[in-house]
N, C-alpha and C positions, 0 to 999 in steps of 0.2 A: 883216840885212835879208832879208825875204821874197820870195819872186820868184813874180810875177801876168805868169799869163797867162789870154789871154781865146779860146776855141777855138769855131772862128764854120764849123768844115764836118764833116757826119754821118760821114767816114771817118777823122776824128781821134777824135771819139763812141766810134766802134767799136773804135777800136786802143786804146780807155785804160780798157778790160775788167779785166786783171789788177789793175792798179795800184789802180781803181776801188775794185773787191773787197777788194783789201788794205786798203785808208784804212776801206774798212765792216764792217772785221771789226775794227778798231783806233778804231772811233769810236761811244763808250759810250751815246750819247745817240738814235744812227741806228735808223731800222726798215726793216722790209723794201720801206719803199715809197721809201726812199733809195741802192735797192739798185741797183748797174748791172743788173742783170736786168729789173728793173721799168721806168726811168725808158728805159732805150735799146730797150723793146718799145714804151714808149708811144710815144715819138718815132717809131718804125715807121710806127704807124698813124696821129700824130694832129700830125706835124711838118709836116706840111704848112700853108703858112698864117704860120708863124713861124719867128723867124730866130733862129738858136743863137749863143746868148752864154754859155757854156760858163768859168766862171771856174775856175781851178786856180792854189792857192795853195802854193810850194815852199819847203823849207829845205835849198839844197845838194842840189837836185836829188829829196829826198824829200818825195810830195805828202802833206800837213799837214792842208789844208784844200781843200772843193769847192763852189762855189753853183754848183748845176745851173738856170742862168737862159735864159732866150730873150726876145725881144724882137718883141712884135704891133704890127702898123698899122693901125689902124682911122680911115678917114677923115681923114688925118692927123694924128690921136692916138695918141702912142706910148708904149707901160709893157712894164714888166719886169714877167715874171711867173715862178714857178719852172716847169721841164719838168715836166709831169706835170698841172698846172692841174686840175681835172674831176674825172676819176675818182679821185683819188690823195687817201685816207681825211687822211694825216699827210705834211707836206710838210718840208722842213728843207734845211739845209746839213751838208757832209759835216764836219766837227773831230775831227782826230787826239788821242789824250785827252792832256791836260795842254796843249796847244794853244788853248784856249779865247780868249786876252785878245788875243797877235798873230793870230790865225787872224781875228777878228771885225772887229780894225785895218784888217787887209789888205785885209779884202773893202770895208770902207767906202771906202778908196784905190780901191779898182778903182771901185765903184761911181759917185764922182767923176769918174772919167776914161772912163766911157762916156760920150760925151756925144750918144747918140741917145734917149735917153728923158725920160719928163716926170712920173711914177710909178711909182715899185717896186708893186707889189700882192704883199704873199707872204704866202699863202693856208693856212689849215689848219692854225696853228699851234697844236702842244699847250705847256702853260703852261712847262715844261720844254725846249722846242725849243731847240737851238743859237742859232738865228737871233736870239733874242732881244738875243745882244749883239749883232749887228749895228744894233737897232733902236736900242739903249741909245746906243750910240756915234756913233749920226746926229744931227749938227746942227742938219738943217734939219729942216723939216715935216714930223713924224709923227703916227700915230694907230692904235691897236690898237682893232677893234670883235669883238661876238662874231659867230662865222660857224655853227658848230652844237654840237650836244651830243652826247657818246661813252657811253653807258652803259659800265660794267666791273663785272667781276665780281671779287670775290677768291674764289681758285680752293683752295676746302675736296673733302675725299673727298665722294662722289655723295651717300650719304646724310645726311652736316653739309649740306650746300648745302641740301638740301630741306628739312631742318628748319627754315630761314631763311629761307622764303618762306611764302607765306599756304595753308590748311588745303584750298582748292578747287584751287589749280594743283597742290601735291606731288599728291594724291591724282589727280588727272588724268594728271601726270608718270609718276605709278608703276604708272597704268593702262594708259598708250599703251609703256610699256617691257615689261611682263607682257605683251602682244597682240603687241609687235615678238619676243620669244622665242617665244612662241605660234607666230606664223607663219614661224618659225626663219628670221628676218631679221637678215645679216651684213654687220657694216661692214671696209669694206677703206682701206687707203692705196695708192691709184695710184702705181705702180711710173715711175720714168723713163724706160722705152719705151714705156709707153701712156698717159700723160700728155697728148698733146695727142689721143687720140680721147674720153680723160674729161674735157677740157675742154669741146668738142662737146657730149658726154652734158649735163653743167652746165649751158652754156647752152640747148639745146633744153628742158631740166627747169624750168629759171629763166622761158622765155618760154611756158610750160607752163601753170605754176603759177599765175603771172600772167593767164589768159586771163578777159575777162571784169570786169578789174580795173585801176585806174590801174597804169600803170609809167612806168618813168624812160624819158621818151624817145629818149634815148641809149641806152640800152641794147636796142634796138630794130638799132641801126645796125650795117654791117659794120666798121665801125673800132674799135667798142667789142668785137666779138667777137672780131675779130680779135689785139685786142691781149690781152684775155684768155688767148687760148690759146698764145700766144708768151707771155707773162709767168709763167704756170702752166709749162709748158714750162722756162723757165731757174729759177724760182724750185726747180721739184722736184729740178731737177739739184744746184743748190748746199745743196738740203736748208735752204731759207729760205721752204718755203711746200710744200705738197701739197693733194691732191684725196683727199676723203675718199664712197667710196660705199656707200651702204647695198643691199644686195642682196635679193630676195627671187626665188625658183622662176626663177634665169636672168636676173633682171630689176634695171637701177639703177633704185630707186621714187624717192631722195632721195641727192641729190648736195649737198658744199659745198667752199668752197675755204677753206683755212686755211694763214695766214698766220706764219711763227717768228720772233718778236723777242727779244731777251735775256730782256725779264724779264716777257714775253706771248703768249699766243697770241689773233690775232684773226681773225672769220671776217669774211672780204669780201665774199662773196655764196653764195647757194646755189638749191634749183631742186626742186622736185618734182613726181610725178603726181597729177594731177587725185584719182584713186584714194587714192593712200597720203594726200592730204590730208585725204579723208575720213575714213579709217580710223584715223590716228593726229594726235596734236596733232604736229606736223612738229617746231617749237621746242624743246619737249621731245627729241626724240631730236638734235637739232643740239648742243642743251646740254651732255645728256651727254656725246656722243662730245667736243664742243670741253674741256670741264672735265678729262676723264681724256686726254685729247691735252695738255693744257697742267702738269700734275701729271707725266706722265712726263717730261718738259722741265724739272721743276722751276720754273716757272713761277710768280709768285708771282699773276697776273693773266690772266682772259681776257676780253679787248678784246668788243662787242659792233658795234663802228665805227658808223659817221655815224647819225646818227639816233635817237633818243629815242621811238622806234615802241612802241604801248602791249604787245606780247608781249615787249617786251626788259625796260623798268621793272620787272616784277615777279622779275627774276632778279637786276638793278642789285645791287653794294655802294655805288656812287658813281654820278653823273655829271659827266665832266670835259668843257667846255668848249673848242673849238679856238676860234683867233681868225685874223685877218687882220691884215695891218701892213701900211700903206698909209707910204712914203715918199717926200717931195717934193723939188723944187728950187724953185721958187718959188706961194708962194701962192697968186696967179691961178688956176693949172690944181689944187693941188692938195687947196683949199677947196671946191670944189663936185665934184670926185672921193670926198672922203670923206667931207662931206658924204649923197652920193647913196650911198653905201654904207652912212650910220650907219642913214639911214630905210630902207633895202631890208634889212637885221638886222630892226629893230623891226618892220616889218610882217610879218618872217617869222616871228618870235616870236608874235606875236599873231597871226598865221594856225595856229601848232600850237598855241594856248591853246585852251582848253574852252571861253571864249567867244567865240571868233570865229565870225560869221556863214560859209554854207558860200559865202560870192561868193570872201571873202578868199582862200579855199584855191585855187579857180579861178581868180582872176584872178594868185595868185603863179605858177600851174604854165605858165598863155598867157606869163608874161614868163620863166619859165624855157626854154622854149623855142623863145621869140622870140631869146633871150642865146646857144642852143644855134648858132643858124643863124645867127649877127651873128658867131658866132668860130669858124667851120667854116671 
């Protein structure tokens, strides 16, 4: 028998650090956005608002299994959603390996016996996610919709990659690399004592780059920044993520943050000058350096994260699809919850299609950030 416990206050969060780490260095399927690093920076900044439902699943005292959940009220409508919701590219449950079929039981039992919610919502699922037994094994009312697309790459030497893409981007590629040597432009890995002033650099570069141009409006806010740089911070220590900067005469022109999973490296965001965008195709030197960062790693993949943006596509080997899993207890509430989510997919789909009118685009980013400030 399994022993579930459900951890409901942020200085239990904080003391289950070690153990945390331990389960995600022993759990095959985890990435670094299931990292205690990651998910107890986000709660820093962005717990407020929601209440920790924290599941930890034991066998004789060693933890097994993790669904890192909490629990929102909105108007008195309650769901489970995993810590991290928003910005967190890959969402999951933590499974000790061989642990898979009790580990997935357990949580189901747990998730029974909370009995403050009315919707699981867990978000961001890639096809392979843990979580999935846990969907498999729920009785009642489910439903998997798609939520976005991930480009990847498989991760060849610099010049196989380029032979695999179309005859105007290599030759643009190999023109902004030739100009980056030219103006003896050097990329560094941010060191664990200055970590959190390169994360600063990042995002100043990121709201930079952007000037002039849609951005995510989250990422506009001090909680998104904030959590940035505390997560870059613990990720560089544990050597599960680094800040990569390109130098030129004194100066970071182009910053990004990279991401270390088993069997990928992905970038999560990055940030440039006004300048260097002009001067070099930016994507291009981000490629490189993510490609030969993820080859040293022996990596067999590098992740391109959320988004299907038309400068990713032409590097793609694939695109994998995340999903949502929306689970019920009774119909009533949970036929027009997923419902309202299968048509907020479609319209979003057909707002990134080549024919959608440009209203659709605008009218999805007003209720993106109407959704922003409804769950702040």
């Amino acid at each position: 028998m399994l022993k579930v416990a459900v951890i409901n206050e942020a200085n239990d969060f904080a003391a289950l650090e070690e153990e945390w780490e331990e389960l995600y260095r022993n759990s095959p399927l985890a990435t670094p956005f299931q990292s205690w690093a990651w998910l107890y920076s986000w709660w820093e900044y962005y717990g407020r608002g929601y209440e920790l439902r924290l599941v930890t699943i034991r066998d004789d005292g060693l933890l097994v299994g993790l669904m890192p959940l909490m629990l929102q009220r909105l108007a008195g409508f309650r769901r489970l959603l995993f810590i991290g919701t928003g910005p967190t590219d890959y969402q999951d449950v933590l499974v000790r390996e061989g642990w898979g079929s009790p580990v997935s039981q357990a949580a189901v039992q747990a998730l029974r016996q909370l009995d403050d919610w009315r919707v699981a919502d867990l978000q961001q699922l890639r096809p392979e996610a843990a979580a999935w037994g846990i969907f498999e094994d729920w009785a009642g009312p489910r439903a998997s919709i798609w939520q976005d697309n991930f480009p990847v790459v498989d991760v060849k030497p610099w010049d196989e990659l380029l032979m695999s893409v179309g005859r105007k981007l290599r030759n643009t590629a190999r023109r902004t690399l030739r100009r980056a040597e030219e103006d003896g432009v050097q990329c560094e890995l941010v060191s664990a004592d200055d970590v959190g002033q390169a994360a600063r650099r990042l995002i100043d570069l990121h709201l930079e780059m952007f000037q002039g141009r849609d951005i995510a409006p989250e990422h506009q806010t001090e909680r998104f920044q904030s959590h940035v740089v505390a997560a870059a911070s613990r990720l560089t220590v544990r050597e599960q993520g680094g800040i990569y900067e390109f130098w030129r005469d004194g100066e970071v022109i182009v910053s990004h943050l990279l991401l270390f999973g088993r069997s990928f490296v992905g970038e999560y965001m990055f940030g440039t000058t006004q300048e260097a965008r002009q001067r070099f195709q930016v994507s291009s030197l981000n490629m490189w350096n993510l490609v030969n960062v993820a080859r040293s790693k022996d990596s067999t993949r590098a992740g391109q994260m959320r988004g299907d943006e038309n400068y990713k596509l032409p590097w793609a080997s694939e695109v994998i699809p995340n999903y949502q899993a929306i689970l019920g207890r009774r119909l009533a509430v949970w036929v027009p919850y997923s419902v309202y989510h299968a048509l907020l997919a479609r319209a979003k789909r057909y707002a990134q299609s080549g024919d959608a009118p440009q209203w659709t685009k605008k009218a999805l980013s007003k209720y993106r950030v109407l959704r922003d400030k409804l769950t702040r």
